[in-house]
N, C-alpha and C positions, 0 to 999 in steps of 0.2 A: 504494500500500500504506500503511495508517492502521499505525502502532504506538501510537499511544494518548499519551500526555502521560509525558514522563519521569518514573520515579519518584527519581530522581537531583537532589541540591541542588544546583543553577547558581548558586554566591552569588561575586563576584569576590574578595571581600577572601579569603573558604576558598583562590580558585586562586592568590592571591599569595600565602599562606601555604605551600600545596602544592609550588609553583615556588621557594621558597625551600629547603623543608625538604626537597625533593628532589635538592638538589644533592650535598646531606652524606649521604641515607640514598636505596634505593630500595625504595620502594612499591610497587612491579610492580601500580598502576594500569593501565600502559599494556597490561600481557599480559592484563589483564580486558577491557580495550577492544579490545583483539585478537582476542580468542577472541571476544568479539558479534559483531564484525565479520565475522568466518570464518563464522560460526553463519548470518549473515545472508545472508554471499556463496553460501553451499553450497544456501541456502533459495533465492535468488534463480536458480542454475543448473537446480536439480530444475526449479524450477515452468517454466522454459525449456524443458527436456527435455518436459517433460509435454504443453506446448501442443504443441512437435514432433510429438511420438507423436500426437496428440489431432488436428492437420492432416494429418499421414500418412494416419492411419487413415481419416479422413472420405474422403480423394483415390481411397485405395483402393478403399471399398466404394460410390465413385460409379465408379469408371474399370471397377470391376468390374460393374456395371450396364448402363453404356452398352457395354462391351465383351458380353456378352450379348444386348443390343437387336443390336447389330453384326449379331454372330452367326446372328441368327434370318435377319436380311436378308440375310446371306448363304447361309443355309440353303435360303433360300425362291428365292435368283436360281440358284443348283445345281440345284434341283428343276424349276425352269421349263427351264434348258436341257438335260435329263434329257428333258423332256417334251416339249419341241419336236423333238430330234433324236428321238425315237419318231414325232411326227409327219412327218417328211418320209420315215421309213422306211417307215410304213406307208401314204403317201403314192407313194411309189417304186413298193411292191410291188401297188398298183394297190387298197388297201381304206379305202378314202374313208371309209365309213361308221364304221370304229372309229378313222379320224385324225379325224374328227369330232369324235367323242368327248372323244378326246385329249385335243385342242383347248378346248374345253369346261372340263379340268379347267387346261390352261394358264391359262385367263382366269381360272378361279377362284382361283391360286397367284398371277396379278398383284396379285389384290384384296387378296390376303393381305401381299404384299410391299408393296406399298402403304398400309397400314394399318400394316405394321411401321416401313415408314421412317418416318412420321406420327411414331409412338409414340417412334421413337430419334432423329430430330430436335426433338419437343418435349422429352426429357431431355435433352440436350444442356444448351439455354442453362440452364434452370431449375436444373441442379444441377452439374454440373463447372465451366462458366464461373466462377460464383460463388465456388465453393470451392479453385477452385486460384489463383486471383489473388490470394490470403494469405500471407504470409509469416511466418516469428516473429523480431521485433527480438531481436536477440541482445544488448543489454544491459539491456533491462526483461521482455522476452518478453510485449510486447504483439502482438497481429496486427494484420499494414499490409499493407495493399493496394500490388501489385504492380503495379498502373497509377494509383496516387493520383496528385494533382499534385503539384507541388512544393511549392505554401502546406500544403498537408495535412501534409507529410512534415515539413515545416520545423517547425510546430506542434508536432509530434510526436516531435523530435529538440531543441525545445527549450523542450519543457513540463517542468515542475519534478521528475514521477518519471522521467522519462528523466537527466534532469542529477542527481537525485538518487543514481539507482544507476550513472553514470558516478563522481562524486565515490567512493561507498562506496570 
């Protein structure tokens, strides 16, 4: 996070002067530098919250996807053994010719379950793996990867805005 060049005078002789005259009188500098500070922490928790929500949300509307693909392929292996036990019934009761049939559309519900698993094991990797291996650093509310390495993490727990808003 950039804030730009302070517009605040950093001059030392002013802070010896300050440190002096502070002893005798108070300034309530510090409750200014307080309240930025507050300002800044309350700024730095939102924007945490926000990628929270913002990684929730994504987990959802893939888990709600794949759970759907799920669905169909379970829909479709109900319906095949819906249709097989019709076939051994009419299989049983001696009419070939409409277990035939049956049969027929059995293989066509394979093709279909088959086409579905296709479809819900290619979203798998392509979008839940991805997105749920994220996590949000709870004192910058960067996202890290849940299986980075260890030089990654380290990096990244000891690059200068991670120590920055540990310091604040």
């Amino acid at each position: 996070m950039d804030l730009g060049e302070c517009l605040k005078v950093h001059d030392l002789a002013l802070r010896a002067d300050y440190e002096i005259a502070s002893k005798d009188q108070d300034f309530f500098f510090e409750l200014d530098a307080m309240d930025h500070l507050q300002s800044f922490i309350a700024d730095c928790d939102r924007r945490t919250e926000v990628a929270k929500k913002r990684l929730a949300e994504t987990q959802e509307e893939i888990s709600a996807e794949v759970a759907a693909k799920a669905e169909r392929v379970h829909e479709l292996n109900e319906e095949i053994g819906k249709l097989l036990a019709k076939v051994e019934q009419l299989g049983a009761d001696g009419n070939v010719e409409e277990s035939q049939k049956v049969m027929d559309e059995v293989e066509k519900a394979r093709v279909k379950k088959r086409e579905a698993e296709e479809v819900y094991r290619n979203s798998m990797p392509a979008s839940s793996f991805q997105q749920q291996k994220l996590r949000v650093c709870e004192v910058c509310s960067a996202y890290l990867g849940l299986h980075d390495n260890d030089r990654r993490l380290a990096d990244h727990f000891g690059g200068k805005l991670h120590l920055g808003f540990i310091e604040i």
